[in-house]
Backbone bond lengths (Angstrom), bond angles and torsions (degrees), N, CA, C in turn:
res aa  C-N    CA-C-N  psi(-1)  N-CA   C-N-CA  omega(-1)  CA-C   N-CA-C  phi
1 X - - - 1.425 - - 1.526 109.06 -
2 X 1.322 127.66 148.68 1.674 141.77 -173.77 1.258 93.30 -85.65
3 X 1.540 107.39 130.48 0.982 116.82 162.77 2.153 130.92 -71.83
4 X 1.481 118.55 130.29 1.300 117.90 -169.52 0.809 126.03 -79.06
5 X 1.465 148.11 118.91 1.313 153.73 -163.10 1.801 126.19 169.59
6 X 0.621 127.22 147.05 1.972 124.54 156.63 1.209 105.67 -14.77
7 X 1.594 109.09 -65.92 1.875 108.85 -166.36 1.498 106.85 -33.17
8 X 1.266 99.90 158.79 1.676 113.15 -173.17 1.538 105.86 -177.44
9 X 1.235 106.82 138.93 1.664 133.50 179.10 1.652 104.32 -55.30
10 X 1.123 120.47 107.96 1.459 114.30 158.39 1.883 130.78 -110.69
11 X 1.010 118.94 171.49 1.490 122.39 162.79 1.629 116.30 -118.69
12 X 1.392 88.51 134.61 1.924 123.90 168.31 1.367 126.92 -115.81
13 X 1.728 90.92 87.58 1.167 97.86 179.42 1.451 129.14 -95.17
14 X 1.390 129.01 172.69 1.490 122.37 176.02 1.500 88.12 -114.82
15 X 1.546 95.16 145.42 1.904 125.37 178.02 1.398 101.75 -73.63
16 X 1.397 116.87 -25.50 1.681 110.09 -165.44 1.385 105.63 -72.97
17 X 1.765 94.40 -63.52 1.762 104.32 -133.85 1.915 81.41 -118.86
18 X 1.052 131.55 -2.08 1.429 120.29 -171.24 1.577 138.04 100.75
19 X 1.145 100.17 -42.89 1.002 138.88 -173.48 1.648 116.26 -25.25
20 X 1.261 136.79 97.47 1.272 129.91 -152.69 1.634 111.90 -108.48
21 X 1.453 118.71 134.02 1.666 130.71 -175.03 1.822 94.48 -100.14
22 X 1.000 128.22 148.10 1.612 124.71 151.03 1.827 104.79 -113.95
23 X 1.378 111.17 131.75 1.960 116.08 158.34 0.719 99.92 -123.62
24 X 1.590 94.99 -141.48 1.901 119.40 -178.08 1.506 103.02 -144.33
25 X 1.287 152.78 153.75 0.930 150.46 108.95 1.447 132.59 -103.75
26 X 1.434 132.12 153.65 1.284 135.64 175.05 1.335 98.89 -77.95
27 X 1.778 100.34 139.44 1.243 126.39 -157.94 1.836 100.83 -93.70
28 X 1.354 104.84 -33.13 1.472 118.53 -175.91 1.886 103.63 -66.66
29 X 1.113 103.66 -60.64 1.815 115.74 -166.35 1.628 99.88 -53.30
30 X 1.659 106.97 -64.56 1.559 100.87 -140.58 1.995 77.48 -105.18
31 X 1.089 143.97 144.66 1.375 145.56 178.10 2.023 113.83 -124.38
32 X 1.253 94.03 -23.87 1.354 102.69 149.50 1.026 146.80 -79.09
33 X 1.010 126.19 138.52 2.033 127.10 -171.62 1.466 114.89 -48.82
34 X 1.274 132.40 132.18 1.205 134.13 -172.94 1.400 115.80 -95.65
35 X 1.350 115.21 126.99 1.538 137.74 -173.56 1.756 112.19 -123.98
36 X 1.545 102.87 99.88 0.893 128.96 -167.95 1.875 113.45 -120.00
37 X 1.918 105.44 127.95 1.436 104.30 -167.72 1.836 97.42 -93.92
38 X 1.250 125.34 117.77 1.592 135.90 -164.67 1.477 105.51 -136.87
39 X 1.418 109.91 156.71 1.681 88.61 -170.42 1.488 91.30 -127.80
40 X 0.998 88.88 163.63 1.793 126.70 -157.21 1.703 127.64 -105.35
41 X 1.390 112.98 53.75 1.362 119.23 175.24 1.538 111.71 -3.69
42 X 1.214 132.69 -64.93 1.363 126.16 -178.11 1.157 133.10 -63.55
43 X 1.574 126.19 -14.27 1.358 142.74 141.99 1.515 124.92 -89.03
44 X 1.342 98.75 -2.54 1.758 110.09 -172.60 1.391 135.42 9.84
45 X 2.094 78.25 58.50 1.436 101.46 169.20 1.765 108.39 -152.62
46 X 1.316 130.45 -172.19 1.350 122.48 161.24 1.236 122.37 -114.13
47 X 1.409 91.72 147.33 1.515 107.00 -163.93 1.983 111.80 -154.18
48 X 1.611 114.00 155.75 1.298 95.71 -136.30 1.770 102.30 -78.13
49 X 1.086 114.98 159.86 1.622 128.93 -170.80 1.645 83.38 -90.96
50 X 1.665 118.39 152.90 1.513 99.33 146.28 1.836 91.15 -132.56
51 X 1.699 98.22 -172.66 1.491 89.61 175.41 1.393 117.54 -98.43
52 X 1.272 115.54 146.08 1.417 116.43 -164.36 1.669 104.91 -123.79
53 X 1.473 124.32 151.66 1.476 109.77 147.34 1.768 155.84 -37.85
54 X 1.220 111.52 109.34 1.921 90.05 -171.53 1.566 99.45 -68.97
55 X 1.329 92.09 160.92 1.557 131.80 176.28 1.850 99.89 -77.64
């Protein structure tokens, strides 16, 4: 069974190369889109994640 709460599945994507992260953030605390610096095997370096819509 899923656990009940705010928390919720998001996506971090990169604008360049595609490149997709999955977390969680609470929906209550932070209400702005999350921009996160993660690094990127295909540029094999870091560069910034932002939050994007899932598919």
């Amino acid at each position: 069974m899923a656990k009940k709460g705010p928390r919720g599945t998001i996506v971090l994507r990169n604008a360049k190369t595609g490149h997709v992260y999955y977390t969680s953030k609470n929906s209550r605390n932070t209400t702005e889109k999350l921009s996160l610096w993660k690094y990127d095997p295909e540029t094999r370096g870091h560069l910034e994640f932002v939050e994007g819509k899932m598919k």
